[in-house]
N, CA, C and O atoms as a Maestro MAE file, in Angstrom:
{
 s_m_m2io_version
 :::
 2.0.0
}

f_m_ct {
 s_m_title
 :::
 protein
 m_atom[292] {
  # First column is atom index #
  i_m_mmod_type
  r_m_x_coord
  r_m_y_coord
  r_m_z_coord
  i_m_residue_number
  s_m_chain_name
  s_m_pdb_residue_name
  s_m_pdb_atom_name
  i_m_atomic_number
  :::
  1 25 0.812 -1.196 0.000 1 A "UNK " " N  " 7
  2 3 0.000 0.000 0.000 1 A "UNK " " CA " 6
  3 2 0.853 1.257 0.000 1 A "UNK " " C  " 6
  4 15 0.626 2.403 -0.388 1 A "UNK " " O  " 8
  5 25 1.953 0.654 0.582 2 A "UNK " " N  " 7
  6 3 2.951 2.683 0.280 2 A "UNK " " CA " 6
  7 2 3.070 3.098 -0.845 2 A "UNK " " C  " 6
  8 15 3.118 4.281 -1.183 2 A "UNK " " O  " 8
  9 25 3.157 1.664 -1.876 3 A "UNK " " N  " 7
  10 3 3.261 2.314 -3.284 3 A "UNK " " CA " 6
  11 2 2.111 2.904 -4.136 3 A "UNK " " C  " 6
  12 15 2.315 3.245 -5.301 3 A "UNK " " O  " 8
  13 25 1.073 3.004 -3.627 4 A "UNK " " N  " 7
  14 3 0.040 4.109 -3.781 4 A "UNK " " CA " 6
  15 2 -0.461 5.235 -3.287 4 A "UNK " " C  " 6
  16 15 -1.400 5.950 -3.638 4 A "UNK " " O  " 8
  17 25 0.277 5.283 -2.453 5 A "UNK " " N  " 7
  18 3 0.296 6.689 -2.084 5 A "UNK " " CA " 6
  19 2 0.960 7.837 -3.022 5 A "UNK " " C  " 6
  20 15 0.505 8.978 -3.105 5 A "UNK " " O  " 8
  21 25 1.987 7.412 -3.646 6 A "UNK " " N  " 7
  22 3 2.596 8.831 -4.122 6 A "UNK " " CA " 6
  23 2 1.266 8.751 -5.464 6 A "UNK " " C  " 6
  24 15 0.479 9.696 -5.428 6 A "UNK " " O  " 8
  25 25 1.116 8.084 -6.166 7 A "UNK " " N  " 7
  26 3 0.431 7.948 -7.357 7 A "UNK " " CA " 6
  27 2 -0.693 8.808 -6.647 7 A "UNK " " C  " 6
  28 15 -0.740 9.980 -7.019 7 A "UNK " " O  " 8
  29 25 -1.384 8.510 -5.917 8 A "UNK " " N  " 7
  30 3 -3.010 9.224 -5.401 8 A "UNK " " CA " 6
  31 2 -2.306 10.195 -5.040 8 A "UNK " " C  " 6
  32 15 -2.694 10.884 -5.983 8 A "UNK " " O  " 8
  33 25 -1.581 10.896 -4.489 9 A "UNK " " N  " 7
  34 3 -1.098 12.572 -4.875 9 A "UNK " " CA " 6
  35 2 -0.725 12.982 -5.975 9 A "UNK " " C  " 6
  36 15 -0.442 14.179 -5.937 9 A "UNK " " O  " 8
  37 25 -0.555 12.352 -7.279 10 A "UNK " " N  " 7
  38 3 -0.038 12.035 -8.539 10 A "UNK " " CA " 6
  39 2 -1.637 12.893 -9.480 10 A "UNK " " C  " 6
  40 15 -1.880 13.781 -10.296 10 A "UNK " " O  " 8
  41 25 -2.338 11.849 -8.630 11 A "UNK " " N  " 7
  42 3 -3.690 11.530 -9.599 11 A "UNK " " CA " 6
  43 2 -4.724 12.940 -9.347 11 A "UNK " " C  " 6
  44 15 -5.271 13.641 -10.199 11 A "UNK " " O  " 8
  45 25 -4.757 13.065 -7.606 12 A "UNK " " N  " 7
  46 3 -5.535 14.166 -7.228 12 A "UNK " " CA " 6
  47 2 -4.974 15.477 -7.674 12 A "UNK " " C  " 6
  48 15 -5.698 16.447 -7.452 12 A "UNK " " O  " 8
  49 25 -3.696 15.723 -8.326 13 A "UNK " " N  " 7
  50 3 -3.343 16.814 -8.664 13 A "UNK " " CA " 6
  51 2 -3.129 17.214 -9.971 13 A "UNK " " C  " 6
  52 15 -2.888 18.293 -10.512 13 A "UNK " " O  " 8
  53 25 -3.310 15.828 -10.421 14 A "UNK " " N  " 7
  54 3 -4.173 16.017 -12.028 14 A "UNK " " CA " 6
  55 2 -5.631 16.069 -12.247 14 A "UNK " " C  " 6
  56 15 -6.195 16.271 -13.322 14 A "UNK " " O  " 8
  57 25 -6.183 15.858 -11.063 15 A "UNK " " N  " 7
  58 3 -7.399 16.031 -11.129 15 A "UNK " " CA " 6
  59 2 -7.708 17.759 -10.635 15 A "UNK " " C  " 6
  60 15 -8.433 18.511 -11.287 15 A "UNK " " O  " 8
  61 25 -7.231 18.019 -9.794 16 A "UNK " " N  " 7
  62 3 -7.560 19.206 -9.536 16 A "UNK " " CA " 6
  63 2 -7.103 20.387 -11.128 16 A "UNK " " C  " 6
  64 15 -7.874 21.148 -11.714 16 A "UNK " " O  " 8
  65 25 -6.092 20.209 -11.334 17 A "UNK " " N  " 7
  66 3 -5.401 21.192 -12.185 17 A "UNK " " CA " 6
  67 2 -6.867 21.105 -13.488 17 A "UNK " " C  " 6
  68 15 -6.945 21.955 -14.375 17 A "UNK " " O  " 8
  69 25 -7.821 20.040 -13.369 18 A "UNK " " N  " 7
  70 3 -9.212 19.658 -14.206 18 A "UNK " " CA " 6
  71 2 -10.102 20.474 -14.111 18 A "UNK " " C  " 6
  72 15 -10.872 20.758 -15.028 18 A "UNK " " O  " 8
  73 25 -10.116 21.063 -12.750 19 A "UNK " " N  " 7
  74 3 -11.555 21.379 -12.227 19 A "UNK " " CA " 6
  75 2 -11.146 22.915 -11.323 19 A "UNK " " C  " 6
  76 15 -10.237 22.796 -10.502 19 A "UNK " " O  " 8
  77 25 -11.729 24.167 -11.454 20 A "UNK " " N  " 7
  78 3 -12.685 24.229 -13.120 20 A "UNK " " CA " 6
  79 2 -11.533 24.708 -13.619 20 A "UNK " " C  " 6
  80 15 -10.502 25.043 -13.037 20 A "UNK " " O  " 8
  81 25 -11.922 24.705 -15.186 21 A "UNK " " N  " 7
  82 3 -11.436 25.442 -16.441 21 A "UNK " " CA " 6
  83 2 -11.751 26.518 -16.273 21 A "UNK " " C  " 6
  84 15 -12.896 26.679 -15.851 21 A "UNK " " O  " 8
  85 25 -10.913 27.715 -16.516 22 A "UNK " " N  " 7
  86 3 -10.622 28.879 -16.514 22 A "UNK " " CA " 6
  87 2 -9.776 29.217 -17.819 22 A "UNK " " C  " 6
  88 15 -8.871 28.628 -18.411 22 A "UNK " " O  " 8
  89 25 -10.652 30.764 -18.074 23 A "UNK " " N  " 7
  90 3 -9.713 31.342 -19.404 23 A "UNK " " CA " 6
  91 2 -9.508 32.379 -19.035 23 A "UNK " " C  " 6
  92 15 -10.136 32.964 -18.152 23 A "UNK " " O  " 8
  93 25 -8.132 32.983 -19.958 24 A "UNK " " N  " 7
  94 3 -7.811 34.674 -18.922 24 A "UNK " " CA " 6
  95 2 -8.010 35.583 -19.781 24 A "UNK " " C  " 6
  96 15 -7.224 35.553 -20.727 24 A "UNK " " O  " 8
  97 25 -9.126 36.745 -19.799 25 A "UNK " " N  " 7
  98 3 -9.278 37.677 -20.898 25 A "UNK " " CA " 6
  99 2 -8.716 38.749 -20.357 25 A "UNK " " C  " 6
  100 15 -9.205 39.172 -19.309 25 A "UNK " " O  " 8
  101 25 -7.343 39.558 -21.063 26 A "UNK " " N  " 7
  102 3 -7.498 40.624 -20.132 26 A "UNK " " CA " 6
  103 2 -6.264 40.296 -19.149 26 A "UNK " " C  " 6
  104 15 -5.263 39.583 -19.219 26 A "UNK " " O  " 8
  105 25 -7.013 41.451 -17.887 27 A "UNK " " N  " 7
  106 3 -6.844 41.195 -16.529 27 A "UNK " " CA " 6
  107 2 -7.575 40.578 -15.340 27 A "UNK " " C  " 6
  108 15 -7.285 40.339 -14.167 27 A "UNK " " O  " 8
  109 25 -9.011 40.361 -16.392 28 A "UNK " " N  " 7
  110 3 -9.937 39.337 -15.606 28 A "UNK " " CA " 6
  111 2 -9.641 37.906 -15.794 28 A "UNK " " C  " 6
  112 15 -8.945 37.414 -16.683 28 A "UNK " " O  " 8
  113 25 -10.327 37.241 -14.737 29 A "UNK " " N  " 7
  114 3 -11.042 35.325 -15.394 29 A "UNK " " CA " 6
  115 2 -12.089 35.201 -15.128 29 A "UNK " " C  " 6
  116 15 -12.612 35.463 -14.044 29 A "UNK " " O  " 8
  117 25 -12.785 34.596 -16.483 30 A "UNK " " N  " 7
  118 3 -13.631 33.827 -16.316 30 A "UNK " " CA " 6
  119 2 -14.172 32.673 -16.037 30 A "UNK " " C  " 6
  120 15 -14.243 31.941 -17.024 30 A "UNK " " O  " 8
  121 25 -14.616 32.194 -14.981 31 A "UNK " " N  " 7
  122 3 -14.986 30.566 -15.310 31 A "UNK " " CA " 6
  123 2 -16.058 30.083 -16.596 31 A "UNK " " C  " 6
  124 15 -17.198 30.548 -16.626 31 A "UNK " " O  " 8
  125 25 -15.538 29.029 -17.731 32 A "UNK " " N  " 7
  126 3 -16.475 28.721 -18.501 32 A "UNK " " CA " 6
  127 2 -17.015 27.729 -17.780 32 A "UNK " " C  " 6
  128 15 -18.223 27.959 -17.728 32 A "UNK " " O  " 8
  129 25 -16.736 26.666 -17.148 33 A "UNK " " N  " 7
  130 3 -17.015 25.328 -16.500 33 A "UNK " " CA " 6
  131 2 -17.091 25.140 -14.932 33 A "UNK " " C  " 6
  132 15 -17.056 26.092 -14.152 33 A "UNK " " O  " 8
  133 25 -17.196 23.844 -14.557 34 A "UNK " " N  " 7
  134 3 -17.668 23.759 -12.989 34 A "UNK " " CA " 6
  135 2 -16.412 22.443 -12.139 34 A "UNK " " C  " 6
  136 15 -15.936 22.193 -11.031 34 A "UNK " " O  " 8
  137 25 -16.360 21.773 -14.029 35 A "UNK " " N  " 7
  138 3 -15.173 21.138 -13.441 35 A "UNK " " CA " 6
  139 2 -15.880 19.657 -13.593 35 A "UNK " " C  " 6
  140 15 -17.034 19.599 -14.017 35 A "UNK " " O  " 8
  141 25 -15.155 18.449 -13.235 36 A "UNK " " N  " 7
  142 3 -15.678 17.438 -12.774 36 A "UNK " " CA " 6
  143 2 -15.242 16.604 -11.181 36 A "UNK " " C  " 6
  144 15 -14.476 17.014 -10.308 36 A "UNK " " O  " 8
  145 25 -15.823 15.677 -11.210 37 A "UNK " " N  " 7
  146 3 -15.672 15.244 -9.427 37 A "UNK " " CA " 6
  147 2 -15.359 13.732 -9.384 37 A "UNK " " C  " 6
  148 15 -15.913 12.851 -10.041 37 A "UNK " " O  " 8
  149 25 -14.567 13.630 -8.668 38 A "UNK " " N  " 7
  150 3 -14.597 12.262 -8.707 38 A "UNK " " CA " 6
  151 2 -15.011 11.040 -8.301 38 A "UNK " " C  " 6
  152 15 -14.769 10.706 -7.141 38 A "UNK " " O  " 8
  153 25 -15.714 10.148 -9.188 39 A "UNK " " N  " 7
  154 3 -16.624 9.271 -8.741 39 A "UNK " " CA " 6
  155 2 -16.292 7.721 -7.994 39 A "UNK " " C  " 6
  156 15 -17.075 7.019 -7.354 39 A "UNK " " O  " 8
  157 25 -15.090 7.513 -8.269 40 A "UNK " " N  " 7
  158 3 -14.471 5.980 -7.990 40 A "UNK " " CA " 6
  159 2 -13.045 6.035 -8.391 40 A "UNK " " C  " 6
  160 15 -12.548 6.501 -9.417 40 A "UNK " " O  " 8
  161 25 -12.404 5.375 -7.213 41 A "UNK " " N  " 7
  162 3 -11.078 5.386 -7.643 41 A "UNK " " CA " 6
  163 2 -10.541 4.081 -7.505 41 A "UNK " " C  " 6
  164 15 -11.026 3.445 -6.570 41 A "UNK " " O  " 8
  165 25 -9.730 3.545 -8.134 42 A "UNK " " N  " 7
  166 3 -9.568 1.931 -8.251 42 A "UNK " " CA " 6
  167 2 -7.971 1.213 -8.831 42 A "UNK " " C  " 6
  168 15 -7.790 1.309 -10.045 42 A "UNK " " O  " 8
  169 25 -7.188 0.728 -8.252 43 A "UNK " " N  " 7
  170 3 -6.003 0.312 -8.675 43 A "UNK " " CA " 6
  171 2 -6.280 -0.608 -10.053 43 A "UNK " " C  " 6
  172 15 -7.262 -1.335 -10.205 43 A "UNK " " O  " 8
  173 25 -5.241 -0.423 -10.981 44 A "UNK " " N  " 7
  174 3 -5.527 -1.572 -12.262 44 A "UNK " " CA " 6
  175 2 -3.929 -2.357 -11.903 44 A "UNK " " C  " 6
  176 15 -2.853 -2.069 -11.378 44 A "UNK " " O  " 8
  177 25 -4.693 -3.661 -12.659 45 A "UNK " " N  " 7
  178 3 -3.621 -4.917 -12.361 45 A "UNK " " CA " 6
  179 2 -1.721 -4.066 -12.651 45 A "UNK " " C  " 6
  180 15 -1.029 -3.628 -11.732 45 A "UNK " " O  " 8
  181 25 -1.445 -4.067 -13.695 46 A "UNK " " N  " 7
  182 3 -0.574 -2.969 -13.917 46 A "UNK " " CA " 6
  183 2 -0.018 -2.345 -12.852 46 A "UNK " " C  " 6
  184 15 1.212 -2.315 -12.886 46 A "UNK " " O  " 8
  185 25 -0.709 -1.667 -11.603 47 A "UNK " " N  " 7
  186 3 -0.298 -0.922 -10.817 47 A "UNK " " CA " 6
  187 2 -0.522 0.736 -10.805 47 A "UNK " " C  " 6
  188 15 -0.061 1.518 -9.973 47 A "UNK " " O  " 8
  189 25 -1.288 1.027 -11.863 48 A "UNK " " N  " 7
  190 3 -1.789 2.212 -12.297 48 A "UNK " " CA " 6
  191 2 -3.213 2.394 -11.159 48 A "UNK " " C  " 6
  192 15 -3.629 1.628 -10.290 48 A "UNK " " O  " 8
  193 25 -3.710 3.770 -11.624 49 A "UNK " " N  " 7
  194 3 -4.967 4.395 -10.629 49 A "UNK " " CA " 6
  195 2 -5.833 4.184 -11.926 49 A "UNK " " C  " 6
  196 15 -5.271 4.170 -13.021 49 A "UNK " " O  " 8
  197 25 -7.445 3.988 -11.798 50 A "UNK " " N  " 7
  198 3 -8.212 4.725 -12.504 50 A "UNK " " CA " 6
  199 2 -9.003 5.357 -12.107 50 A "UNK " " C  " 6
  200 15 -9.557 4.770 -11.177 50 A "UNK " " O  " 8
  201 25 -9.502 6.509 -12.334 51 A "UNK " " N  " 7
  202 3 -10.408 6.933 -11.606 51 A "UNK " " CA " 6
  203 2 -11.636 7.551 -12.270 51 A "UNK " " C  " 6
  204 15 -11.332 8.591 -12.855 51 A "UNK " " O  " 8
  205 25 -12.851 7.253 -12.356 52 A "UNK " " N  " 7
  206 3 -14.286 7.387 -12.788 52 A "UNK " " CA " 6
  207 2 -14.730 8.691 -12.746 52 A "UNK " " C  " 6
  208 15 -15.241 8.935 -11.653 52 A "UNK " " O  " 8
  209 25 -14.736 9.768 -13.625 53 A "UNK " " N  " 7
  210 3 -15.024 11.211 -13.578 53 A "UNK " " CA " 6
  211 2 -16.280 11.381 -13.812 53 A "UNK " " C  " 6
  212 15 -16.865 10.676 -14.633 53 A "UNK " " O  " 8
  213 25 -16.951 12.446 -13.052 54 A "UNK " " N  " 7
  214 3 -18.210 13.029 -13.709 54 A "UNK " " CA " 6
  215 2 -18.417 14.361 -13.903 54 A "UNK " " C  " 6
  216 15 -17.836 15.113 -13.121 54 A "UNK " " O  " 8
  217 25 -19.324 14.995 -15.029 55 A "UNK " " N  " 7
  218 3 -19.014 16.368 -14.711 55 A "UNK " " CA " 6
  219 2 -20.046 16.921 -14.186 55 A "UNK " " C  " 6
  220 15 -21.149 16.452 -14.466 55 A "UNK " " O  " 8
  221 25 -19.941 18.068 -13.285 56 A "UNK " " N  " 7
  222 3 -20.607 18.502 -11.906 56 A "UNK " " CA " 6
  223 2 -21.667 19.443 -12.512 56 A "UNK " " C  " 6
  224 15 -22.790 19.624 -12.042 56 A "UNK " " O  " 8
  225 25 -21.251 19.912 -13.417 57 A "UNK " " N  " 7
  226 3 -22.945 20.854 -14.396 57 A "UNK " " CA " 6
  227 2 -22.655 21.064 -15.912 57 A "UNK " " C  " 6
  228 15 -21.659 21.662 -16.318 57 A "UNK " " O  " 8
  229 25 -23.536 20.564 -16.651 58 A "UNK " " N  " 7
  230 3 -23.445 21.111 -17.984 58 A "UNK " " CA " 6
  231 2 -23.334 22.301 -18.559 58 A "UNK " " C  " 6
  232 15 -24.207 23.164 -18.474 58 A "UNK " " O  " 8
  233 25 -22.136 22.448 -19.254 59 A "UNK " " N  " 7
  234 3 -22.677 23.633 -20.134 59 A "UNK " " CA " 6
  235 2 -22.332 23.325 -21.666 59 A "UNK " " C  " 6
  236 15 -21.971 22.203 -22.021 59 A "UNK " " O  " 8
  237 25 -22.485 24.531 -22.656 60 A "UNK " " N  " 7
  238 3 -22.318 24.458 -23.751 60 A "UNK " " CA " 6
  239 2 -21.615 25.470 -24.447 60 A "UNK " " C  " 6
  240 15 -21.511 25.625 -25.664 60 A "UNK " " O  " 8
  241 25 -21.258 25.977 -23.741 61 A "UNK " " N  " 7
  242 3 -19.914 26.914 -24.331 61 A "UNK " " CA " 6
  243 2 -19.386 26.479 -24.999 61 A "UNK " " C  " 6
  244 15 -20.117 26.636 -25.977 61 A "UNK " " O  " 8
  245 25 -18.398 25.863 -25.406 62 A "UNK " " N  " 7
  246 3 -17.964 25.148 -26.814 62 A "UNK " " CA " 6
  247 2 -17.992 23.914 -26.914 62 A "UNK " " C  " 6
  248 15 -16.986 23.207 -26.973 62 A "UNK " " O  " 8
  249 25 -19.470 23.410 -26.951 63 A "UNK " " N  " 7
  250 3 -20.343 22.272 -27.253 63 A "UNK " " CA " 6
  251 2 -20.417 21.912 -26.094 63 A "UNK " " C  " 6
  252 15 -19.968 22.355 -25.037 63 A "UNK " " O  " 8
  253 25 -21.481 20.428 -26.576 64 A "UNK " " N  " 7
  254 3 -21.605 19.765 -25.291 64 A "UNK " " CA " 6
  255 2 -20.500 19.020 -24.317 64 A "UNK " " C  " 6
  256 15 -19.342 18.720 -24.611 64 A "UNK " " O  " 8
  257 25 -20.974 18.877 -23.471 65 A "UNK " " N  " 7
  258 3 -19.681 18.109 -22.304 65 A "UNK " " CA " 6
  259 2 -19.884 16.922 -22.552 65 A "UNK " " C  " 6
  260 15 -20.905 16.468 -23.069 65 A "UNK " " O  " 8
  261 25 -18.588 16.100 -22.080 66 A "UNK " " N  " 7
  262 3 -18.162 14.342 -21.900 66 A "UNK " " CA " 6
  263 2 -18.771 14.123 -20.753 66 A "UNK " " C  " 6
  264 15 -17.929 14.252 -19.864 66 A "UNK " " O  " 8
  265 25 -20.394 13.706 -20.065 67 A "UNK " " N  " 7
  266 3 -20.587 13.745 -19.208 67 A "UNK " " CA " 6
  267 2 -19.591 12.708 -17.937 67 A "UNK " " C  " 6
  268 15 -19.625 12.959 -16.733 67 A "UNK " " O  " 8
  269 25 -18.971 11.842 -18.401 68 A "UNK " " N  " 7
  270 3 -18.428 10.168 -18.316 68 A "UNK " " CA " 6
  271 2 -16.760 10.463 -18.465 68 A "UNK " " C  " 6
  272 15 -16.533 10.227 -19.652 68 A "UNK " " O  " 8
  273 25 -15.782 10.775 -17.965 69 A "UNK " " N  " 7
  274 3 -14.019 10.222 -18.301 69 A "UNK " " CA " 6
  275 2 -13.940 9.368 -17.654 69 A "UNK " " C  " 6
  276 15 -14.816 8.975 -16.884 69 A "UNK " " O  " 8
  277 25 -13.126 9.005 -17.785 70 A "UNK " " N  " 7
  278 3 -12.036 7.864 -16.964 70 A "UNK " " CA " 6
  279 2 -10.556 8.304 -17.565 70 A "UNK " " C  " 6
  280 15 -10.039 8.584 -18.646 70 A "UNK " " O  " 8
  281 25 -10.284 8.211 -16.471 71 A "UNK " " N  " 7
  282 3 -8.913 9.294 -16.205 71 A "UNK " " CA " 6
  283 2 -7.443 7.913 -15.909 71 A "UNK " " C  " 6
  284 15 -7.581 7.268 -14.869 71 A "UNK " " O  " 8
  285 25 -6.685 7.701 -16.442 72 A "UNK " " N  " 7
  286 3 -5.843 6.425 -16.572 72 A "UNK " " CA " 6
  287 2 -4.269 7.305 -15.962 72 A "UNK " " C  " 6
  288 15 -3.732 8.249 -16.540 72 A "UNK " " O  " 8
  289 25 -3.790 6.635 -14.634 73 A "UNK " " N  " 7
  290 3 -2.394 7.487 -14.208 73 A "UNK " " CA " 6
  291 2 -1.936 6.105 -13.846 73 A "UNK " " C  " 6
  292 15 -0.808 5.929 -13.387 73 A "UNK " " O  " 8
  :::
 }
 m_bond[291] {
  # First column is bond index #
  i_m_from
  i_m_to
  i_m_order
  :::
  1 1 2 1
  2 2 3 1
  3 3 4 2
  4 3 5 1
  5 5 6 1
  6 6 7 1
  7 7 8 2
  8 7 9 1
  9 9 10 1
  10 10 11 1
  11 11 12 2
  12 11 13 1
  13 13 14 1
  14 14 15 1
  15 15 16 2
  16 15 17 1
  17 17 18 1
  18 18 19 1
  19 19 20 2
  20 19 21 1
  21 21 22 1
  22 22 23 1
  23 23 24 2
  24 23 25 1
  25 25 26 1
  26 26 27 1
  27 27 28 2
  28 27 29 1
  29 29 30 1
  30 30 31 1
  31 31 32 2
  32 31 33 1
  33 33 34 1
  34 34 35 1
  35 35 36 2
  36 35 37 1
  37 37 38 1
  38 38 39 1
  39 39 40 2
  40 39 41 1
  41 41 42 1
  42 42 43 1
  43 43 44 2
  44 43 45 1
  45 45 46 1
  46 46 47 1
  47 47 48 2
  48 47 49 1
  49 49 50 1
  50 50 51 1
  51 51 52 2
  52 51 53 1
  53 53 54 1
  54 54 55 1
  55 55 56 2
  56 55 57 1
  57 57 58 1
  58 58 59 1
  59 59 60 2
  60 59 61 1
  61 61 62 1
  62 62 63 1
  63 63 64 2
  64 63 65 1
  65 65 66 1
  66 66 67 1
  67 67 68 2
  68 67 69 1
  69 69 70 1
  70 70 71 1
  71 71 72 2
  72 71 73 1
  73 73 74 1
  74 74 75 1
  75 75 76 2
  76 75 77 1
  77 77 78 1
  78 78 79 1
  79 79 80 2
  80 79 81 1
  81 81 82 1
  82 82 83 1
  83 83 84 2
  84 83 85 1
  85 85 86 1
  86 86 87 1
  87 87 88 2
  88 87 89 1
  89 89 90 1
  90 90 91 1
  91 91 92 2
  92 91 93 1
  93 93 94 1
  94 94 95 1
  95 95 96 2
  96 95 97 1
  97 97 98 1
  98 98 99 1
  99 99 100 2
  100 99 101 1
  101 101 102 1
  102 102 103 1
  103 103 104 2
  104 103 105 1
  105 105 106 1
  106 106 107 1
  107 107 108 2
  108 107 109 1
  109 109 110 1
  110 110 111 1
  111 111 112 2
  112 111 113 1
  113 113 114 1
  114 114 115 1
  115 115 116 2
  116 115 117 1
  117 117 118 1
  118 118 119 1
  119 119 120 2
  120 119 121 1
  121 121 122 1
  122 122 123 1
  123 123 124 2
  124 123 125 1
  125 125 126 1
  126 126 127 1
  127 127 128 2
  128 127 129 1
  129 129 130 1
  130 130 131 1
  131 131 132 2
  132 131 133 1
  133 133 134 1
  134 134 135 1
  135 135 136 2
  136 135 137 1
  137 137 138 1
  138 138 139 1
  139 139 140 2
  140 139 141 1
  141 141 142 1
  142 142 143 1
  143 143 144 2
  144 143 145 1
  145 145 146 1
  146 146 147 1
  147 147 148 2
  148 147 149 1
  149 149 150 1
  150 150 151 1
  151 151 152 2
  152 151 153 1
  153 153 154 1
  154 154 155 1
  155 155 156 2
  156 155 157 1
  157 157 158 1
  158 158 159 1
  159 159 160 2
  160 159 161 1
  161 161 162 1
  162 162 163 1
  163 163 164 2
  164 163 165 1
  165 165 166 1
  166 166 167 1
  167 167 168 2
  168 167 169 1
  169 169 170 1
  170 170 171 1
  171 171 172 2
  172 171 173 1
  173 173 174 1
  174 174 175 1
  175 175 176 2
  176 175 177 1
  177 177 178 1
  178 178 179 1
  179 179 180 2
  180 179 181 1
  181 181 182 1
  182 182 183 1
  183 183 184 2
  184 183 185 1
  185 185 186 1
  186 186 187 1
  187 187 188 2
  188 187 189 1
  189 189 190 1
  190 190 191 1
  191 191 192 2
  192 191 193 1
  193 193 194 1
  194 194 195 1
  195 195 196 2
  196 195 197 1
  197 197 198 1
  198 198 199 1
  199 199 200 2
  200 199 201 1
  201 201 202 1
  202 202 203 1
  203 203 204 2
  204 203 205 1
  205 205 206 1
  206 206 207 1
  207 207 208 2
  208 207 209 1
  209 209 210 1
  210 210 211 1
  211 211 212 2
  212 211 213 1
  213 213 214 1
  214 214 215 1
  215 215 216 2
  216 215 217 1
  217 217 218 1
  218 218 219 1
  219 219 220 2
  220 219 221 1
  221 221 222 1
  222 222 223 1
  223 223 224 2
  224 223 225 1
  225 225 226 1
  226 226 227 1
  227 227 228 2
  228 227 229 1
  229 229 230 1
  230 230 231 1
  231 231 232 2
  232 231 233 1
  233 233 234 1
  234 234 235 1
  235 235 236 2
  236 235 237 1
  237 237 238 1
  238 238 239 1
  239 239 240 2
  240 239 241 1
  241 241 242 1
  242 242 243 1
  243 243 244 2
  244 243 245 1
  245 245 246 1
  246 246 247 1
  247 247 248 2
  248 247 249 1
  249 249 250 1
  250 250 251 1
  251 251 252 2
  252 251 253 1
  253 253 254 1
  254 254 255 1
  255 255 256 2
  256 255 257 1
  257 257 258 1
  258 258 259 1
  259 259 260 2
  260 259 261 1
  261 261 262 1
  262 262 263 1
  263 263 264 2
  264 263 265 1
  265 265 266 1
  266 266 267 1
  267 267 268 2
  268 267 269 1
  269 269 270 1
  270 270 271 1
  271 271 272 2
  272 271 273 1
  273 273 274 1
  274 274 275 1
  275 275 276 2
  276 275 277 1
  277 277 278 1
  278 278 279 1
  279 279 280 2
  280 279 281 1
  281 281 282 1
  282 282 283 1
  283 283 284 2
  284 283 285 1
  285 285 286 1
  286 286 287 1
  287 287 288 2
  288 287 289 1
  289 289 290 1
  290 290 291 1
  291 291 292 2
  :::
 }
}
């Protein structure tokens, strides 16, 4: 189990850097998005994380959203 630890600080900080999307106009930001959350997290045989994404509100700013990732670290 120690050897999952660094990976799940690995994973949560690719997940965060996800959520939300931000664009910089200017000297302002805007948020276009809300981000997604994470739904399940699960070791693969390999030794890798996966973890089950969802996204937390729709929008359509430049189209529709992937409601569903799966995120592979």
């Amino acid at each position: 189990m120690a050897t999952l630890s660094p990976l799940i600080v690995l994973f949560c900080s690719l997940l965060l850097s996800l959520s939300p999307f931000e664009v910089s106009a200017h000297s302002h930001t805007t948020k276009i998005g809300k981000g997604y959350r994470l739904v399940s997290l699960e070791e693969s045989p390999d030794g890798g994380l996966i973890g089950l994404l969802r996204v937390k509100k729709k929008t359509h700013i430049y189209g529709p959203d992937i409601p569903h990732l799966q995120l592979y670290v």
